[in-house]
BALOBA-1460 file (C-alpha; in Angstrom, 3 decimals):
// residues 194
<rec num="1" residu="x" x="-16.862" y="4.872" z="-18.411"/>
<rec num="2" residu="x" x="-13.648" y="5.088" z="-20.389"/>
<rec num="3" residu="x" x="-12.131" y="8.360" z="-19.089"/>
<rec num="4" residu="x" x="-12.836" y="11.847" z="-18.078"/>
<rec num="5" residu="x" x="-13.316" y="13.393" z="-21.285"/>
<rec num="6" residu="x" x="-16.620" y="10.960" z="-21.201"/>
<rec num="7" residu="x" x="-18.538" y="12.996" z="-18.293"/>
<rec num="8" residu="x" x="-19.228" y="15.815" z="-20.521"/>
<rec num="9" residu="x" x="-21.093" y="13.155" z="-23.487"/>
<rec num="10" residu="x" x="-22.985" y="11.135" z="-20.351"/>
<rec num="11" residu="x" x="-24.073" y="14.262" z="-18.609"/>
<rec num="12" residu="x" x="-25.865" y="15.400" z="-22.382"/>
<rec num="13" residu="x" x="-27.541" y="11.982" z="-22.274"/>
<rec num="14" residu="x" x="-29.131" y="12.703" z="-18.893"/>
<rec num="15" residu="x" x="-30.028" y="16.190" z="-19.782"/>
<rec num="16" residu="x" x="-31.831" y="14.647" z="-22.364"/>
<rec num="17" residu="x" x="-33.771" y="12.718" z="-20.138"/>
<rec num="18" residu="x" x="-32.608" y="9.382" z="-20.659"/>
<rec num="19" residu="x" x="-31.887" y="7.210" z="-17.654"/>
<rec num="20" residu="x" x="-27.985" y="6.024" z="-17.617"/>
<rec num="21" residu="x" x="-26.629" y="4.308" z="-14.911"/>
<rec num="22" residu="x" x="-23.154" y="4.337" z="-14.467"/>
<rec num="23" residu="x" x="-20.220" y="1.251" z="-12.889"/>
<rec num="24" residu="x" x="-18.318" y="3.548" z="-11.537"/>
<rec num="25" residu="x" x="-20.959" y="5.317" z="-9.761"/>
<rec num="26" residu="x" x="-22.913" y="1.809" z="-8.333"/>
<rec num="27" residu="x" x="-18.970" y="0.906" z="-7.096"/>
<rec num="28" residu="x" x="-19.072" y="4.020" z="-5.202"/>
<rec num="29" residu="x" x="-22.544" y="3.452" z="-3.504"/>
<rec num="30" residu="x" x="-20.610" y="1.976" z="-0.413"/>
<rec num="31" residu="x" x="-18.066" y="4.674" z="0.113"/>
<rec num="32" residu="x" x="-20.289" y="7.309" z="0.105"/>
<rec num="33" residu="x" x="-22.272" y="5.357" z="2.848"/>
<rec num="34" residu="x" x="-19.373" y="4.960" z="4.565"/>
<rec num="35" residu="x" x="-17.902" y="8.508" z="3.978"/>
<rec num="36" residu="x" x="-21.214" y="10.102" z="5.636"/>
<rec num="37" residu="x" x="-21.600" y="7.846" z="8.193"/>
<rec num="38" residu="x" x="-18.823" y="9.975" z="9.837"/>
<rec num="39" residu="x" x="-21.020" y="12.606" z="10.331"/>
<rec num="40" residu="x" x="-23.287" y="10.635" z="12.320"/>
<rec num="41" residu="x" x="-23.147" y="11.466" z="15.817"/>
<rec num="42" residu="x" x="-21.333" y="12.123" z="18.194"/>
<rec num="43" residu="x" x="-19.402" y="13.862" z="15.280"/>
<rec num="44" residu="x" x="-22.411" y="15.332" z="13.305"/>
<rec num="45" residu="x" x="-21.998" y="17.509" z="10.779"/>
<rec num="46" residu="x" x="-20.360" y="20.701" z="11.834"/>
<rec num="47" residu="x" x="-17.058" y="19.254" z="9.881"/>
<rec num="48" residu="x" x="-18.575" y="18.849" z="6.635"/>
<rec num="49" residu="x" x="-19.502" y="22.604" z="6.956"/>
<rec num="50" residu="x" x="-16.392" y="24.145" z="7.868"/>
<rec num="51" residu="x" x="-14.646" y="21.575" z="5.522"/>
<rec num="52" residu="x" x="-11.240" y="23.812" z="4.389"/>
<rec num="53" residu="x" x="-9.446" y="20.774" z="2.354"/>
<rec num="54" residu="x" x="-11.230" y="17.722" z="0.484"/>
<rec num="55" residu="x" x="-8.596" y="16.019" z="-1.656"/>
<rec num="56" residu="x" x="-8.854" y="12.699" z="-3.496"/>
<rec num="57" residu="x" x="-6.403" y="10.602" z="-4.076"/>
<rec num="58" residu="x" x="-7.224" y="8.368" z="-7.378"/>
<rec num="59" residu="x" x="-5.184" y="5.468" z="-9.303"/>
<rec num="60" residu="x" x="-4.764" y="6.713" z="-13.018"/>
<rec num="61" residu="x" x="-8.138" y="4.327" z="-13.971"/>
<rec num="62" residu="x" x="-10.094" y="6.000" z="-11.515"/>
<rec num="63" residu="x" x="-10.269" y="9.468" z="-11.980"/>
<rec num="64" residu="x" x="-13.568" y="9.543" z="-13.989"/>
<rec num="65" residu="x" x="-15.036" y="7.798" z="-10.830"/>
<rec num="66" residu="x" x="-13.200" y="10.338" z="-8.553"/>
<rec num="67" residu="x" x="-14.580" y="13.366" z="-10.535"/>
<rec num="68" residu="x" x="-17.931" y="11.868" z="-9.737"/>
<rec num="69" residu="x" x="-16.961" y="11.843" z="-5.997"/>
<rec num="70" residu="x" x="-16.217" y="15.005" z="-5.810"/>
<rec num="71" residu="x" x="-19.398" y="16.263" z="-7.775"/>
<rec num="72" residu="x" x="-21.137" y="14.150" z="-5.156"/>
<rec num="73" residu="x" x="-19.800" y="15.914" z="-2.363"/>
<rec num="74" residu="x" x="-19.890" y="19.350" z="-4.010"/>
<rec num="75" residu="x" x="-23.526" y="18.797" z="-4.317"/>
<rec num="76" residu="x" x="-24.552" y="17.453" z="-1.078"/>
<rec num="77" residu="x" x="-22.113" y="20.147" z="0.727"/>
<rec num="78" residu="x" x="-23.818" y="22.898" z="-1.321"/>
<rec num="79" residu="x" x="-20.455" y="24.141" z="-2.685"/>
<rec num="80" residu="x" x="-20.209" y="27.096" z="-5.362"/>
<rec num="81" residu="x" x="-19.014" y="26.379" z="-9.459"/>
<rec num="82" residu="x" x="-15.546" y="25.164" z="-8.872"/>
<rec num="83" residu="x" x="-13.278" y="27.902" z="-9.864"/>
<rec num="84" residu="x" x="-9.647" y="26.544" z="-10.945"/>
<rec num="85" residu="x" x="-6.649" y="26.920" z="-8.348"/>
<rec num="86" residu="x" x="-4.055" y="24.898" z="-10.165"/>
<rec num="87" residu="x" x="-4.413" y="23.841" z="-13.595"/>
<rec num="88" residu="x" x="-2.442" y="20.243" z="-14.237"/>
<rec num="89" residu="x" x="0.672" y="19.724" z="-12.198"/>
<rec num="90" residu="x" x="2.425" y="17.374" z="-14.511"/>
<rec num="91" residu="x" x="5.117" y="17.040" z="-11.444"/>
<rec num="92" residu="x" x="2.503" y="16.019" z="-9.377"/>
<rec num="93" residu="x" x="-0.805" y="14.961" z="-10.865"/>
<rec num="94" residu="x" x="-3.019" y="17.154" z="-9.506"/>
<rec num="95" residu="x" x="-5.618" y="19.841" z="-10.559"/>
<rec num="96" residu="x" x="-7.050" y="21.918" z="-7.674"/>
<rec num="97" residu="x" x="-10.163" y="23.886" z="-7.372"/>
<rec num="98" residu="x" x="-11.946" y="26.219" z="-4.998"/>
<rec num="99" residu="x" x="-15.255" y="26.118" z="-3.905"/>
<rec num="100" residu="x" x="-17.319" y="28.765" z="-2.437"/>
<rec num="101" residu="x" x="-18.933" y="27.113" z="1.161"/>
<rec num="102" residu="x" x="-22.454" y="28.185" z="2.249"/>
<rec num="103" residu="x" x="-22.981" y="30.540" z="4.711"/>
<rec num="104" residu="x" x="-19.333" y="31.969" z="3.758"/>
<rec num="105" residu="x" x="-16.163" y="30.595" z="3.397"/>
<rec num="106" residu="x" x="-13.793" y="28.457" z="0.957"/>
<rec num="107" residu="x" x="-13.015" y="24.871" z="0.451"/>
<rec num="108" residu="x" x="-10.229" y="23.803" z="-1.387"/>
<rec num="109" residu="x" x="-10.655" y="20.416" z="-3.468"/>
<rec num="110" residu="x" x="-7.920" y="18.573" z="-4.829"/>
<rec num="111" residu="x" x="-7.521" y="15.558" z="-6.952"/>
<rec num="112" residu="x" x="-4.295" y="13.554" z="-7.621"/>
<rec num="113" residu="x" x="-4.206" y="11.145" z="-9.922"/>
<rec num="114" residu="x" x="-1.026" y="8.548" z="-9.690"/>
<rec num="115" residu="x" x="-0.144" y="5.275" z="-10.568"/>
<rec num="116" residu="x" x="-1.521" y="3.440" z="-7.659"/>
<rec num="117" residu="x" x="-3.375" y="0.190" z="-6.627"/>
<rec num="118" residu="x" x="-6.879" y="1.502" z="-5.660"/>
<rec num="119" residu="x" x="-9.294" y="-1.399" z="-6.329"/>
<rec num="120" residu="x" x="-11.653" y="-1.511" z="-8.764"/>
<rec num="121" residu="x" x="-13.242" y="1.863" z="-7.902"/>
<rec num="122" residu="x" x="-9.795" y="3.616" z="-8.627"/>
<rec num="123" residu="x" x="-10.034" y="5.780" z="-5.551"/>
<rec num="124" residu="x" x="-6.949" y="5.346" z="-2.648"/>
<rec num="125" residu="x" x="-8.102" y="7.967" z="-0.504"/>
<rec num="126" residu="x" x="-10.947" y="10.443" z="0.410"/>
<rec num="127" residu="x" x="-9.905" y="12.867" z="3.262"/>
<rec num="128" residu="x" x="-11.513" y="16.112" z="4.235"/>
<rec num="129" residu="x" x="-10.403" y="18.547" z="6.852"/>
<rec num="130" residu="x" x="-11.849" y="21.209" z="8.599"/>
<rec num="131" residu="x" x="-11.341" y="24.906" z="10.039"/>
<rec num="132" residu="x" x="-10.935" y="23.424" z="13.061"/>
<rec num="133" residu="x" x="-8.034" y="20.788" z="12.369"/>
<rec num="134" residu="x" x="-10.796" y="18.208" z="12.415"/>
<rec num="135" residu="x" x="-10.041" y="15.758" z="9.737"/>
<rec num="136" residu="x" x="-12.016" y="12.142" z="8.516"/>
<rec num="137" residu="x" x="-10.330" y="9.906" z="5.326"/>
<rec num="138" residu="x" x="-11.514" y="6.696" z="4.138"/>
<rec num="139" residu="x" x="-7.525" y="4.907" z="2.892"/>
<rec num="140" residu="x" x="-8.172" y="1.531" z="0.319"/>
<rec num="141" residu="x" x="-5.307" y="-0.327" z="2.364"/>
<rec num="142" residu="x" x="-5.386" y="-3.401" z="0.166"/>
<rec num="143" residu="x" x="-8.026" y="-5.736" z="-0.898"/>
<rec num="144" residu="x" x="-10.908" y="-5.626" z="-0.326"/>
<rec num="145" residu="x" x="-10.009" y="-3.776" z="2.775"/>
<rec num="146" residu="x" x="-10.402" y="0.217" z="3.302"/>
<rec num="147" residu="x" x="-9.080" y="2.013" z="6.767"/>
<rec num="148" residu="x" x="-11.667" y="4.634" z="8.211"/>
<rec num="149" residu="x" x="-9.845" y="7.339" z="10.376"/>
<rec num="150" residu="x" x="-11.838" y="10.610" z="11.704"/>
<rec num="151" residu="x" x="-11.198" y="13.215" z="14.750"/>
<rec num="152" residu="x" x="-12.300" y="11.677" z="17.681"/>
<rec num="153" residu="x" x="-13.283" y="8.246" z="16.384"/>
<rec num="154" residu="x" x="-11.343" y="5.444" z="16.768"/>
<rec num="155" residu="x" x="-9.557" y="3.799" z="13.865"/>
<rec num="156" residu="x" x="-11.040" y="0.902" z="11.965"/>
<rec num="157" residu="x" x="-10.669" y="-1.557" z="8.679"/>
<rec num="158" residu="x" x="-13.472" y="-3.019" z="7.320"/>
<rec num="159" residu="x" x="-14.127" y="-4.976" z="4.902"/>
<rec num="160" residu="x" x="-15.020" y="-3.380" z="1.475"/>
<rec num="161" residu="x" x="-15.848" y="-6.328" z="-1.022"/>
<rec num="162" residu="x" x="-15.513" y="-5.592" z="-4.926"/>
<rec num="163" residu="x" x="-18.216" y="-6.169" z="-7.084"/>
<rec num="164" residu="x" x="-17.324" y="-7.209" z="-10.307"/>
<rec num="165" residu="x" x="-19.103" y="-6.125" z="-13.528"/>
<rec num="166" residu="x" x="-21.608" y="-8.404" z="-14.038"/>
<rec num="167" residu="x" x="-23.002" y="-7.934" z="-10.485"/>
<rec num="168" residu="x" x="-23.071" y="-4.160" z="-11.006"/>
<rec num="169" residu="x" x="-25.062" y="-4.544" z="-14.407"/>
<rec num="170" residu="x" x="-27.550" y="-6.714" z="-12.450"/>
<rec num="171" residu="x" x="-27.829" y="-3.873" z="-9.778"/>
<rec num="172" residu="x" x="-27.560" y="-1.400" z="-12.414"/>
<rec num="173" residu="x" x="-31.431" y="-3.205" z="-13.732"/>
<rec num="174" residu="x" x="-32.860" y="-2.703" z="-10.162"/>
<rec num="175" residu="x" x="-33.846" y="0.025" z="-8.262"/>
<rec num="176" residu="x" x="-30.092" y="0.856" z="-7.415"/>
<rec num="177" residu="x" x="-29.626" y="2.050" z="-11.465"/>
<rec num="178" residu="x" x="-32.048" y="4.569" z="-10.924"/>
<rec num="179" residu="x" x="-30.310" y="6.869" z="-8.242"/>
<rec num="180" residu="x" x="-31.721" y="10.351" z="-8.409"/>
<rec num="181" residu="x" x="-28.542" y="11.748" z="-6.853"/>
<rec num="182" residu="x" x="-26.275" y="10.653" z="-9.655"/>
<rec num="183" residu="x" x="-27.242" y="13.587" z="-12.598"/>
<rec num="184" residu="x" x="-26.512" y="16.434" z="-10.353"/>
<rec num="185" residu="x" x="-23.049" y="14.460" z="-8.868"/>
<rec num="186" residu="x" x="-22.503" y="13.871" z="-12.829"/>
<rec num="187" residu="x" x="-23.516" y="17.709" z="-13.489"/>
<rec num="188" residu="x" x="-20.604" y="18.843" z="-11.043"/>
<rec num="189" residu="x" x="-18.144" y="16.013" z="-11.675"/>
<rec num="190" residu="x" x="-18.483" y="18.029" z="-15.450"/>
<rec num="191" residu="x" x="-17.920" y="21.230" z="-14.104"/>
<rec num="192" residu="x" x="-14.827" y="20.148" z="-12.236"/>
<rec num="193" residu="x" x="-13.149" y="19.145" z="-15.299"/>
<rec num="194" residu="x" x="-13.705" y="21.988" z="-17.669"/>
Protein backbone atom coordinates (compact mmCIF):
# COMPACT_ATOMS: atom_id res chain seq x y z
CA UNK A 1 0.00 0.00 0.00
CA UNK A 2 1.35 3.40 -0.95
CA UNK A 3 -0.23 5.65 1.72
CA UNK A 4 -3.30 6.37 3.67
CA UNK A 5 -5.32 7.99 1.18
CA UNK A 6 -5.21 4.19 -0.38
CA UNK A 7 -7.50 2.52 2.50
CA UNK A 8 -10.51 4.20 1.28
CA UNK A 9 -9.88 2.62 -2.78
CA UNK A 10 -8.84 -1.06 -1.08
CA UNK A 11 -11.72 -1.10 1.31
CA UNK A 12 -14.24 -0.49 -2.16
CA UNK A 13 -12.41 -3.49 -3.64
CA UNK A 14 -13.38 -5.72 -0.70
CA UNK A 15 -16.84 -4.41 -0.53
CA UNK A 16 -17.02 -5.55 -3.84
CA UNK A 17 -16.22 -8.87 -2.95
CA UNK A 18 -12.94 -9.35 -4.29
CA UNK A 19 -10.31 -11.00 -2.13
CA UNK A 20 -7.13 -8.51 -1.57
CA UNK A 21 -4.55 -9.32 0.63
CA UNK A 22 -2.53 -6.75 1.88
CA UNK A 23 1.87 -6.53 2.96
CA UNK A 24 1.31 -4.46 5.43
CA UNK A 25 -1.35 -6.39 7.01
CA UNK A 26 0.60 -10.16 6.63
CA UNK A 27 3.76 -7.97 8.40
CA UNK A 28 1.48 -7.30 11.16
CA UNK A 29 0.23 -10.97 11.67
CA UNK A 30 3.00 -11.36 14.43
CA UNK A 31 2.35 -8.27 16.45
CA UNK A 32 -1.05 -8.76 16.81
CA UNK A 33 -0.17 -12.32 18.15
CA UNK A 34 2.06 -10.90 20.28
CA UNK A 35 -0.06 -7.82 21.32
CA UNK A 36 -2.97 -10.31 22.57
CA UNK A 37 -0.97 -12.69 24.02
CA UNK A 38 -0.86 -10.13 26.92
CA UNK A 39 -4.16 -10.79 27.74
CA UNK A 40 -3.55 -14.29 28.32
CA UNK A 41 -3.60 -15.15 31.81
CA UNK A 42 -2.73 -14.34 34.63
CA UNK A 43 -3.49 -10.85 33.05
CA UNK A 44 -6.69 -11.74 31.04
CA UNK A 45 -8.61 -9.39 29.60
CA UNK A 46 -10.09 -6.98 32.05
CA UNK A 47 -7.35 -4.32 30.57
CA UNK A 48 -8.39 -4.44 27.12
CA UNK A 49 -11.90 -3.50 28.48
CA UNK A 50 -11.23 -0.67 30.59
CA UNK A 51 -8.53 0.39 28.00
CA UNK A 52 -8.57 4.58 28.56
CA UNK A 53 -5.42 5.34 26.10
CA UNK A 54 -4.25 3.20 22.92
CA UNK A 55 -1.71 5.29 21.03
CA UNK A 56 0.54 4.22 18.16
CA UNK A 57 3.54 5.37 17.50
CA UNK A 58 4.36 4.95 13.54
CA UNK A 59 7.57 5.92 11.29
CA UNK A 60 6.22 8.29 8.45
CA UNK A 61 6.09 4.87 5.95
CA UNK A 62 4.00 3.17 8.28
CA UNK A 63 1.03 4.87 9.01
CA UNK A 64 -1.22 3.10 6.41
CA UNK A 65 -0.15 -0.12 8.33
CA UNK A 66 -0.81 1.65 11.71
CA UNK A 67 -4.35 2.78 10.62
CA UNK A 68 -4.92 -0.88 10.02
CA UNK A 69 -3.77 -1.59 13.64
CA UNK A 70 -5.87 0.44 15.08
CA UNK A 71 -9.00 -0.70 12.96
CA UNK A 72 -7.87 -4.10 14.19
CA UNK A 73 -8.10 -3.29 17.65
CA UNK A 74 -11.19 -1.08 17.32
CA UNK A 75 -12.85 -4.08 15.97
CA UNK A 76 -11.85 -6.80 18.20
CA UNK A 77 -12.36 -4.29 21.35
CA UNK A 78 -15.87 -3.52 20.03
CA UNK A 79 -15.17 0.25 20.03
CA UNK A 80 -17.84 2.91 18.68
CA UNK A 81 -17.21 5.10 15.00
CA UNK A 82 -14.17 7.02 15.95
CA UNK A 83 -15.25 10.50 16.54
CA UNK A 84 -12.25 13.13 15.97
CA UNK A 85 -10.45 14.65 19.18
CA UNK A 86 -7.62 16.44 17.46
CA UNK A 87 -7.50 16.99 13.90
CA UNK A 88 -3.58 17.07 12.55
CA UNK A 89 -1.07 18.47 14.97
CA UNK A 90 1.46 19.63 12.49
CA UNK A 91 3.74 20.39 15.81
CA UNK A 92 3.40 17.04 16.70
CA UNK A 93 2.14 14.51 14.19
CA UNK A 94 -0.68 13.29 15.64
CA UNK A 95 -4.49 12.94 14.98
CA UNK A 96 -6.53 11.68 17.97
CA UNK A 97 -9.85 10.06 18.17
CA UNK A 98 -12.38 8.84 20.70
CA UNK A 99 -14.01 5.77 20.86
CA UNK A 100 -17.09 4.84 22.60
CA UNK A 101 -16.12 1.37 24.91
CA UNK A 102 -18.81 -1.31 25.42
CA UNK A 103 -20.63 -1.56 28.33
CA UNK A 104 -19.86 2.37 28.84
CA UNK A 105 -17.01 4.34 28.80
CA UNK A 106 -14.31 6.14 26.43
CA UNK A 107 -11.05 5.23 24.92
CA UNK A 108 -8.89 7.63 23.56
CA UNK A 109 -6.72 6.49 20.40
CA UNK A 110 -3.88 8.29 19.19
CA UNK A 111 -1.55 7.99 16.33
CA UNK A 112 1.80 9.83 15.81
CA UNK A 113 3.44 9.64 12.91
CA UNK A 114 7.38 10.81 13.00
CA UNK A 115 10.39 10.28 11.29
CA UNK A 116 11.54 7.18 12.97
CA UNK A 117 13.28 3.77 12.34
CA UNK A 118 10.37 1.26 12.82
CA UNK A 119 11.24 -1.76 10.63
CA UNK A 120 9.61 -2.72 7.82
CA UNK A 121 6.12 -2.70 9.38
CA UNK A 122 6.55 1.14 10.15
CA UNK A 123 5.14 0.78 13.63
CA UNK A 124 7.69 1.87 16.86
CA UNK A 125 5.25 1.38 19.43
CA UNK A 126 1.78 -0.03 20.42
CA UNK A 127 0.85 0.84 24.10
CA UNK A 128 -2.53 0.74 25.71
CA UNK A 129 -3.46 1.76 29.19
CA UNK A 130 -6.17 1.22 31.34
CA UNK A 131 -8.64 2.82 34.04
CA UNK A 132 -6.74 1.25 36.37
CA UNK A 133 -3.07 2.54 35.54
CA UNK A 134 -2.55 -0.88 34.02
CA UNK A 135 -0.56 -0.41 30.93
CA UNK A 136 1.05 -3.22 28.11
CA UNK A 137 3.32 -1.72 24.85
CA UNK A 138 5.06 -3.72 22.38
CA UNK A 139 8.58 -0.96 21.60
CA UNK A 140 10.54 -2.08 17.95
CA UNK A 141 13.99 -1.51 19.85
CA UNK A 142 16.09 -2.18 16.78
CA UNK A 143 16.31 -4.96 14.38
CA UNK A 144 14.67 -7.40 14.24
CA UNK A 145 14.17 -7.02 17.91
CA UNK A 146 10.80 -5.62 19.66
CA UNK A 147 10.64 -5.08 23.74
CA UNK A 148 7.27 -6.42 25.33
CA UNK A 149 6.46 -4.54 28.67
CA UNK A 150 2.89 -5.06 30.51
CA UNK A 151 1.62 -4.50 34.33
CA UNK A 152 2.69 -7.25 36.19
CA UNK A 153 4.70 -9.15 33.60
CA UNK A 154 8.13 -9.12 33.45
CA UNK A 155 10.02 -7.37 30.68
CA UNK A 156 11.22 -9.18 27.61
CA UNK A 157 12.91 -8.78 23.87
CA UNK A 158 12.29 -11.15 21.46
CA UNK A 159 13.12 -11.66 18.43
CA UNK A 160 10.80 -10.26 15.65
CA UNK A 161 12.32 -11.35 12.17
CA UNK A 162 11.31 -9.21 8.97
CA UNK A 163 9.91 -10.77 6.16
CA UNK A 164 10.75 -9.31 3.09
CA UNK A 165 8.37 -8.93 0.11
CA UNK A 166 8.71 -11.79 -1.74
CA UNK A 167 8.08 -14.05 1.31
CA UNK A 168 4.92 -12.10 2.12
CA UNK A 169 3.57 -12.52 -1.58
CA UNK A 170 4.21 -16.28 -1.15
CA UNK A 171 2.17 -16.18 2.18
CA UNK A 172 -0.08 -13.76 0.71
CA UNK A 173 -1.03 -17.15 -2.05
CA UNK A 174 -1.69 -19.43 1.02
CA UNK A 175 -4.16 -19.64 3.45
CA UNK A 176 -2.57 -16.62 5.41
CA UNK A 177 -3.90 -14.10 2.25
CA UNK A 178 -7.23 -15.01 3.03
CA UNK A 179 -7.68 -13.59 6.67
CA UNK A 180 -11.32 -12.97 7.38
CA UNK A 181 -10.40 -10.41 10.04
CA UNK A 182 -8.66 -8.06 7.66
CA UNK A 183 -12.04 -6.26 5.77
CA UNK A 184 -13.58 -5.20 8.96
CA UNK A 185 -9.79 -4.01 10.46
CA UNK A 186 -9.61 -2.31 6.80
CA UNK A 187 -13.39 -1.01 7.28
CA UNK A 188 -12.27 0.86 10.59
CA UNK A 189 -8.69 1.69 9.63
CA UNK A 190 -11.09 3.86 6.82
CA UNK A 191 -13.15 5.31 9.28
CA UNK A 192 -10.23 6.50 11.35
CA UNK A 193 -8.94 8.53 8.63
CA UNK A 194 -11.92 10.38 7.32
Amino acid sequence: MKGDHDLSGLFWITSQGAEVADLGWLRLRPFRQLFASFFDPPVGPGPLARATKVRVDSALYGTATSLLLLGWLANQLGWGPPEVSRRHDHAKATRAWTCARPGGGFVEVELLVRDVDAGKDGIHELALEAESGERFAITDVGPSQIELRGTGLPSRVVGAPERDDDQLLIAALGVRGADPSFTPALERAVAFWR
